[in-house]
N, C-alpha and C positions, 0 to 999 in steps of 0.2 A: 336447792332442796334435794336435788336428785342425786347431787356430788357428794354432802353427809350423809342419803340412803345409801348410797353404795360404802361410802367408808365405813357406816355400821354393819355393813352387810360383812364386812372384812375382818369384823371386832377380833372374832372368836381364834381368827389365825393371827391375828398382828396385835390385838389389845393396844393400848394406848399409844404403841409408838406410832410418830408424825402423824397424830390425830387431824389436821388441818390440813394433809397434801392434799385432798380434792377439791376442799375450798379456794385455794389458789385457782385451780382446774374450772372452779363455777364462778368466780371474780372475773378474771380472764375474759369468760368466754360471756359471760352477761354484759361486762365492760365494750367487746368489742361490737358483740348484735346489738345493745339497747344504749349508750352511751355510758359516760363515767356514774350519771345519779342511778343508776339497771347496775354497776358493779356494786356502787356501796352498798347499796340496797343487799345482793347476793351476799356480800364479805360480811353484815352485820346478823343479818339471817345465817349464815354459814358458821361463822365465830358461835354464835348462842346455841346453835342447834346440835354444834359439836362438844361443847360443854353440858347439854341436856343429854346426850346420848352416847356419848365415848369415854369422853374424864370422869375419872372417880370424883365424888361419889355423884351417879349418873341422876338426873333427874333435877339438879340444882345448878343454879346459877354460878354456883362458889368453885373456889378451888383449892383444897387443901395444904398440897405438897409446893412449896415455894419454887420447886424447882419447873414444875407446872406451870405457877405464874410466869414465870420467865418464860416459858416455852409461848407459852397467848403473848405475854405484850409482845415477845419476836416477831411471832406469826401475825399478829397484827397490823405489826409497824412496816411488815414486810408485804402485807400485802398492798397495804395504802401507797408503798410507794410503787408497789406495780399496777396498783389503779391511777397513780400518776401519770405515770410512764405511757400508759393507752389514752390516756385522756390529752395527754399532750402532742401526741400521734396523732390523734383523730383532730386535733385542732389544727396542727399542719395540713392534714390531710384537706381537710374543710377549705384553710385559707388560701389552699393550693386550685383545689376545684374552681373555686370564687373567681380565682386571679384568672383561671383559665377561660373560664364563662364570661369575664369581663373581656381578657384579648379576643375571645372569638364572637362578640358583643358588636363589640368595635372595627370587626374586621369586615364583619357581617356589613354595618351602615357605611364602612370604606367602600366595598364594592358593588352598595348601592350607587353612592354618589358617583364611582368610577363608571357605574356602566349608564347614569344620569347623561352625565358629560360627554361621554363617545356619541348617546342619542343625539345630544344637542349639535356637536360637532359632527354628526352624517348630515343632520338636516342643513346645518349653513352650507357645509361642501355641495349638497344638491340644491340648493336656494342661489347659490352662484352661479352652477352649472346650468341652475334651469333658466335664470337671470341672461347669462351670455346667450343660449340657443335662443331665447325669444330677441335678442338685439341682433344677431346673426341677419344678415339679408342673401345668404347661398343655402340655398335648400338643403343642397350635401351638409354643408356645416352644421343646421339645424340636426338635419337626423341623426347625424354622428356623435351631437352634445348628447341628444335625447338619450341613443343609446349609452352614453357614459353614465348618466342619469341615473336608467333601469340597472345598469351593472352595481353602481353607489348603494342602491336602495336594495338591491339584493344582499348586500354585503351588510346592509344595515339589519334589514330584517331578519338575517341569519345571525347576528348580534345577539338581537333583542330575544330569541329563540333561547337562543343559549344561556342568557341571563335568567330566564323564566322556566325552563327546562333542567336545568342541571342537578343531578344527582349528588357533586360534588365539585370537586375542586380538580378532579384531577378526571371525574368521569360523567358521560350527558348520556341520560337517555333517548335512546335514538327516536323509539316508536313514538314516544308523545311530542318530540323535539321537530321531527318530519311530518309529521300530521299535522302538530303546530304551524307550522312553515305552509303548506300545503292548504290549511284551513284561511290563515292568513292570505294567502293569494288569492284563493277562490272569491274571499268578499273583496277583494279589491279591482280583480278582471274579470273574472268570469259573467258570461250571461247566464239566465236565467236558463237555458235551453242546454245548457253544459255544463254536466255532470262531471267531479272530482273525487274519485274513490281512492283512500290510502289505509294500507295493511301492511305491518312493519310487524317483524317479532320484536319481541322483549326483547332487547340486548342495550346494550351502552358501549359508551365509541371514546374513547379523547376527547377533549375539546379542539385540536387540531382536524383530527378526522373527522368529526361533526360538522367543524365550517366548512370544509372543502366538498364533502356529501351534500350538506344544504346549500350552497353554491351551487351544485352541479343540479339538484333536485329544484332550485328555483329558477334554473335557468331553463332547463327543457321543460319545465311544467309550464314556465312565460312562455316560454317561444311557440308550445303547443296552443297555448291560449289565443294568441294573436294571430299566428301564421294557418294549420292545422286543418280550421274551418273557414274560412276567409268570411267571418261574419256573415255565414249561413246558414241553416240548420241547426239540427244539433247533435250532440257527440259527447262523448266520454274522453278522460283522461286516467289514468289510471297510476297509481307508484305503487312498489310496492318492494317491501326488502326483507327477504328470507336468511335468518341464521344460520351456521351448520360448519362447519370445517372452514368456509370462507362466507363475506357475505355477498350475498348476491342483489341487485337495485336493479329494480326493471321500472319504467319509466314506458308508458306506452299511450295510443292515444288511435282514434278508429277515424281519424280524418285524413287528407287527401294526397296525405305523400309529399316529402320533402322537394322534390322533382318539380312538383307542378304549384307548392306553396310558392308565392311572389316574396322576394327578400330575404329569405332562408335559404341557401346554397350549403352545399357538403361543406365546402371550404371559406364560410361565413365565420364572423367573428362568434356568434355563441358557440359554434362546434369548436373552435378554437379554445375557447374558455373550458368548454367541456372537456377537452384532452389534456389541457395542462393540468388541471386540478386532478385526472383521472392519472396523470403522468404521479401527480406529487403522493400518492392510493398505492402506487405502486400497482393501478387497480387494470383489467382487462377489459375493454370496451366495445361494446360489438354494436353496429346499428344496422336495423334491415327494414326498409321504407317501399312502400309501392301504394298505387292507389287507393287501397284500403286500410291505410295504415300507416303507422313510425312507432318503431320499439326501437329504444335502447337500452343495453344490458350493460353492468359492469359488475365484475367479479371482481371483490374487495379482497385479498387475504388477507386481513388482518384490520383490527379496530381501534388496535391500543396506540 
């Protein structure tokens, strides 16, 4: 309607010539916003209304001059086939969408099943591990399975983080993915008397760099768990990782100092773990421990 007000609006300078260019302009464009039945609809409203208000003689359906007619059945035929043409777009368009929502349907329930199956396959690898440490009769061997055990189940649970956490395909939210991780531990070790505070900004990591962060964040959160307090008292733990030019993970805890914790040494197998994954960060690591305390720091440059 708005496209024959405007062509009448034009009469007086153009009079009957291409009475019908705006109608193509209102087919078009009703074809594309409301489907092909929204174009028809404009083209036969458009065709009448420019025959009531442009064509001689105005106000009647007819059309006198023959050459007239010729001019509407063109403009007609020409525009049905461009409400074709859009209608036949929009159905690729459609079956294109469909096709797409079906692969990423299906890709979806792949990498369900895919991250189903690595659960199942952590849990048998520590059902065997835990299997051999209780048939072990050397106590060393015992503790050594044990800890292969806890390293297994870190690696699982920062799996399972990941599967539940992720933004994408190509990016994980850090702050709900580490609090995750961090919540998950707390019901698993933690007493009752010790408190697990986690503050992470908004940001998102790789899935690479996610696993090596929640590696590193579930192993000193464990080791503080166990080591830290030596099942005494109570105490805090705290993570926490700030945004900014680089990131920065502090990792800290108000117990008794690496020093005087039994089975935790500087040159212990989690400090070890600690540094390689903080080596793979490309990240800088700083620890400073004394009776009141263990903080470690690492400074991320980079997330991607």
């Amino acid at each position: 309607m708005l496209a024959v007000a405007a062509r009448y609006a034009l009469t007086p300078l153009a009079g009957t010539t291409v009475p019908y260019a705006f109608v193509f302009a209102g087919v078009a464009i009703a074809a594309v916003a409301g489907g092909w039945r929204a174009g028809l609809v404009a083209m036969v409203a458009g065709q009448a209304m420019t025959l009531l208000t442009v064509i001689e003689p105005t106000g009647a359906l007819i059309i006198d001059e023959p050459h007239q007619r010729s001019g509407f059945v063109v403009a007609t035929l020409s525009q049905l086939l461009l409400l074709g043409t859009i209608a036949l777009y929009q159905r690729e368009v459609d079956k294109g969408a469909a096709e797409r929502e079906a692969r990423l349907t299906l890709l979806d329930e792949a990498l369900k099943e895919i991250d189903h199956r690595t659960r199942n396959n952590y849990q048998t690898v520590l059902a065997m591990v835990e299997l051999q440490a209780r048939r072990a009769t050397d106590t060393s061997v015992q503790d050594a399975l044990r800890q292969v055990a806890d390293r297994i189940q870190a690696v699982a649970n920062a799996s399972q983080q990941l599967a539940l956490r992720s933004a994408g395909l190509d990016a994980v939210r850090l702050d709900d993915h580490l609090c995750g991780l961090v919540e998950q531990i707390e019901r698993g070790l933690s007493r009752e008397d010790i408190r697990i505070a986690c503050e992470v900004d908004d940001v998102t990591a790789s899935p690479e760099a996610a696993t090596s962060i929640s590696i590193i964040v579930n192993e000193l959160v464990t080791n503080a768990l166990k080591h830290a307090f030596n099942g005494e008292g109570a105490g805090n733990v705290w993570v926490k990782g700030k945004a900014g030019r680089t990131f920065e993970l502090i990792v800290s805890d108000n117990g008794r100092g690496i020093r005087v914790a039994r089975g935790d040494s500087p040159g212990g197998l989690g400090t070890k773990l600690v540094e390689s994954f903080a080596r793979q960060l490309s990240a800088h690591h700083e620890m400073v421990s004394s009776e009141e305390g263990t903080t470690h720091r690492l400074v991320i440059p980079r997330l991607a």
